[in-house]
N, C-alpha and C positions, 0 to 999 in steps of 0.2 A: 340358417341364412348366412351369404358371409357378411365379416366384419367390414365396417366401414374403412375405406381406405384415405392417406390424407389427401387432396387433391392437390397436381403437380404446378410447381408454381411458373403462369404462362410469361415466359421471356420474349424479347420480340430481339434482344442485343442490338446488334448495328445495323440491323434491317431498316428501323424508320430512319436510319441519315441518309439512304441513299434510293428508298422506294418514294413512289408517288403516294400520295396521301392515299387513292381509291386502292391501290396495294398493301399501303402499310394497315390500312382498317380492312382489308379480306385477312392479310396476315395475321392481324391480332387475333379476327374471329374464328381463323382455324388453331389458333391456338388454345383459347380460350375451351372451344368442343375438345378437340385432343384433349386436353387436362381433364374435364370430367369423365370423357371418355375413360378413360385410365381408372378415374373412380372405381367404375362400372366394370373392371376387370374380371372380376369373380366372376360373371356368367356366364354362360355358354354363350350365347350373342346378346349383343346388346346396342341399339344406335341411338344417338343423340346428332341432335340437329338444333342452328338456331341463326335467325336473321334476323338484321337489322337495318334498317332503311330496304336500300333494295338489293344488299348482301345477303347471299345465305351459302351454310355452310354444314355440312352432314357429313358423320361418319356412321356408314352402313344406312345410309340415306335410302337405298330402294331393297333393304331387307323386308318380306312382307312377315306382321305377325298379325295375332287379333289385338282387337285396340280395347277389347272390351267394354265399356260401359261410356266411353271418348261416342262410341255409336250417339250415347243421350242428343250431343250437340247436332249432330246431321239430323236426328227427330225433329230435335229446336225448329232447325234450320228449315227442314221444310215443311215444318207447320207453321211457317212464317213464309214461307211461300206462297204456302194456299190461301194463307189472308191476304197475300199482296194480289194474290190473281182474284181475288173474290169467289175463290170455291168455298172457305169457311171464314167461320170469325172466331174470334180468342173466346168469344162467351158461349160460345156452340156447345151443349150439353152433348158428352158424349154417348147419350140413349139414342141422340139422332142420327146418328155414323154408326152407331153398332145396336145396332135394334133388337129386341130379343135376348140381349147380354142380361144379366142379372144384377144391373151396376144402381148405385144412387139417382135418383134422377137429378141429383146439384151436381154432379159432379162435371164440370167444364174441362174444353181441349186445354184452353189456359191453364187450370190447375195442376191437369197430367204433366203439360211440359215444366210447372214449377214447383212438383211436387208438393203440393197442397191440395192433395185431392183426399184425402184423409185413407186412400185405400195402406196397407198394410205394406212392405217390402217385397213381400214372396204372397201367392195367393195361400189362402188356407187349405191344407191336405194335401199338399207336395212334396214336404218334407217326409211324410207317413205312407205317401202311397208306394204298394208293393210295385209297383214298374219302376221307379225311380231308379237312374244309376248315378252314383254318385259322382261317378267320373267323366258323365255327362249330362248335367241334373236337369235342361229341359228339355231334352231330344223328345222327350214322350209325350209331350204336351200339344194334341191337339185340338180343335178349336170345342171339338165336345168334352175334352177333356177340362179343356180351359173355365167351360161355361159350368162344368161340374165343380170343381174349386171356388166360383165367384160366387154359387149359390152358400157354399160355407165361410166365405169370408166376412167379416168384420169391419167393418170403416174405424177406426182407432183415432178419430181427429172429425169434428166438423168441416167440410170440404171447405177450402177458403180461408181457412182459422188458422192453421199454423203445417210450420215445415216438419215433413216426414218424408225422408227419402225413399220412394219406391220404383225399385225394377218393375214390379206391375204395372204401374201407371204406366212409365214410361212403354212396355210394350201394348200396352192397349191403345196409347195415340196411336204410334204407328198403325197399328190394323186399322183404326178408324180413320187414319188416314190416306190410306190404301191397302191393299190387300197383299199386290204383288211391292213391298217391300223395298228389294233390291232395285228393280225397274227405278221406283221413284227417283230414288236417291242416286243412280244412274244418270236420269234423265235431266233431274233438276238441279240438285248439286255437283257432284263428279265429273259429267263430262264438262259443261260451261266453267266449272274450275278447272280444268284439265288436272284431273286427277288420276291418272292412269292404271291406281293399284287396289282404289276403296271401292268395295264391293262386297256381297255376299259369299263370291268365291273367289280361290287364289286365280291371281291371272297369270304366274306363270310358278310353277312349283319347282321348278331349280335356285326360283328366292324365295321360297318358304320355310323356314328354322321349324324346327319341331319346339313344341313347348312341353315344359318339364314342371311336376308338381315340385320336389326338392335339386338339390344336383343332379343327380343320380337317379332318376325318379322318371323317364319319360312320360308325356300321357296326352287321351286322344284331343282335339281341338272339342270346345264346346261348339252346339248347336242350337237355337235358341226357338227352333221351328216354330209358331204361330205368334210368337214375341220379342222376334226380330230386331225391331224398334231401341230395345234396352239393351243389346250389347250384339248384335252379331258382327257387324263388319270385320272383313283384313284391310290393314292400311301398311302405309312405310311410313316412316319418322318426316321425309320429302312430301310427303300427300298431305299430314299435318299440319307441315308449315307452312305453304302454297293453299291451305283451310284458312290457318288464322291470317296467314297474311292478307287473305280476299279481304277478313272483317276490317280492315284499317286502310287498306288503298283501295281509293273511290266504291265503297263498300256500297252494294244492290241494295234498295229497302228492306229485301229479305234481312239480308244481315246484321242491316241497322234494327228492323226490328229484333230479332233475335237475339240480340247482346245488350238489347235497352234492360234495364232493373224491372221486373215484373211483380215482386213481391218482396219486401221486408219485414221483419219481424223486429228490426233494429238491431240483429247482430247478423243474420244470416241474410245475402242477399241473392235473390235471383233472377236469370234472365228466361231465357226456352231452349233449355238442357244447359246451360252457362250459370256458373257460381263467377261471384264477385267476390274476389280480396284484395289485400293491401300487403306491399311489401316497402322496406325504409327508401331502399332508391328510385325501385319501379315505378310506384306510388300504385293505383288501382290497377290489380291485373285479375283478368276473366280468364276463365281456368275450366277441367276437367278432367280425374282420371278415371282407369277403368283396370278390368282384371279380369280374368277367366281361370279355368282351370290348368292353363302354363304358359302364361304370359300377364304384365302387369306395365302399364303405360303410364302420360301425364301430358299435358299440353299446357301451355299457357300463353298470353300476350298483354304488352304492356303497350294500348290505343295510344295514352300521353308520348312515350320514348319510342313508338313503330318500331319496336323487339318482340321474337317469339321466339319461344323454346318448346322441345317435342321430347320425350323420351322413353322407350320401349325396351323393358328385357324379356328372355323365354324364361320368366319360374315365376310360377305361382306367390300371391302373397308377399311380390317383391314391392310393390308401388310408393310404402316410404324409400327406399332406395332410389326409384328412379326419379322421383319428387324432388329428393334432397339435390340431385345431382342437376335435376333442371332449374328446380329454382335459383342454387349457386348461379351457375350459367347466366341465369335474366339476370339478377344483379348485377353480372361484370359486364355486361355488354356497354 
């Protein structure tokens, strides 16, 4: 991995004596990005982005990579959808959306989206099964496949009872909450945000970066085929922030629902696909990163200081990198 770099310290010089205030604060903000940007030099691409009020400011803003597991929060989101339109409710067992699944009968959509569903991370016999590629570890998973796994899996938690982060869960909302996926997330969040990049597939591949397991290491995009839900999407660093920034100006009930606290345990807190932390200046910020097999992301927003940050590199296994580099970022804002 590369080493950390120190971040460049943002000058504004004699810019604020003679700019208008709405100039001197774009100024600062593109300064601010540049410096972490610089962080971030080691990788082959890499873009950070971050607004504040109704500034924003991105470098390689409409680069598209995958966002990986950043997907969880569009689950959230429109499983807070379909309770706002009255298709489902948060206590809806998921045996009723997916009939014939092999699942707990306790196990609720609420719990998938807050991960207390007590199912496992990865289902059981995926890691063993001979189709497996490692270099695209669910491409092979389909839904008979899927239902052969669930029949070997384990619940490791009473549903309800305490947090355990699972990709499964998370891709089982999704299919119980629609089928076609993409469509959804198209129809209900993307386009009404106008998100022009977040989707199933790239929308224009002259912005698409290849993702890479090391430096030097190219390798193919994951595919997440009938578990969609837990990480498939492409997005830009611009898609993210134009995400978090809907949660905080004049935010739909979806979204208010979906960033409410759904579960604590008194350390971990959750929303529907949204974690809750604390930083010294921010003060509470809701968050989410993700990863695949050559690209490693992070988003976050601070609701009290209407700040967000996004940041994406192509290499696997980088996401303390791109974390450190966002979180800086929200501090200085």
């Amino acid at each position: 991995m590369p080493s950390r770099r120190s971040v460049l310290a943002a000058t504004l010089g004699g810019l604020a004596l003679t700019a208008t205030p709405a100039l001197a604060a774009e100024s600062r903000l593109k300064s601010l990005v540049d410096s972490q940007h610089a962080r971030l030099a080691g990788f082959q691409t890499a873009a950070i982005g971050a607004f504040r009020g109704r500034d924003q400011y991105a470098v390689n803003g409409d680069t598209i990579f995958q966002i990986g597991s950043i997907t969880k929060t569009f689950t959230g989101v429109a499983l807070a959808t379909a309770v706002c339109r009255g298709r489902v409710s948060l206590d809806d067992r998921l045996t009723k959306h997916l009939p014939g699944f092999p699942v707990s009968e306790a196990i609720t959509l609420k719990q998938l989206a807050t991960h207390t569903s007590g199912l496992p991370r990865l289902p059981t016999g995926l890691l063993t099964d001979p189709a497996l590629d490692v270099w695209d570890p669910y491409a092979h998973i389909t839904e008979a496949k899927l239902i052969e796994y669930l029949r070997m899996t384990q619940l490791i938690a009473e549903p309800g009872s305490k947090y355990e982060y699972s990709n499964l869960g998370a891709g089982l909302l999704g299919m119980a909450l629609n089928r076609d996926y993409g469509t959804m997330v198209r129809d209900w969040i993307a386009r009404p945000l106008r998100l022009k990049d977040t989707g199933l597939t790239v929308t224009d591949p002259r912005r698409k970066v290849q993702g890479y397991y090391d430096k030097d290491m190219p390798v193919p995009d994951w595919h997440m085929s009938v578990l969609q839900g837990m990480g498939a999407l492409y997005g830009t660093v611009n898609d993210l922030l134009r995400f978090t920034h809907a949660h905080i100006k004049d935010p739909s009930p979806a979204l208010k629902l979906a960033q409410r606290q759904h579960f604590t345990d008194g350390t971990t807190r959750v929303g529907l696909g949204w974690h809750f932390g604390s930083l010294p200046r921010s003060g509470e910020i809701i968050w989410h990163n993700g990863g695949t097999g050559g690209f490693s992301s992070y988003t976050a927003f601070s609701p009290s200081r209407r700040t967000g940050v996004a940041a994406i590199v192509n290499r696997f296994n980088a996401a303390d990198e791109a974390q450190a580099a966002a979180v800086e970022l929200l501090e200085a804002l």
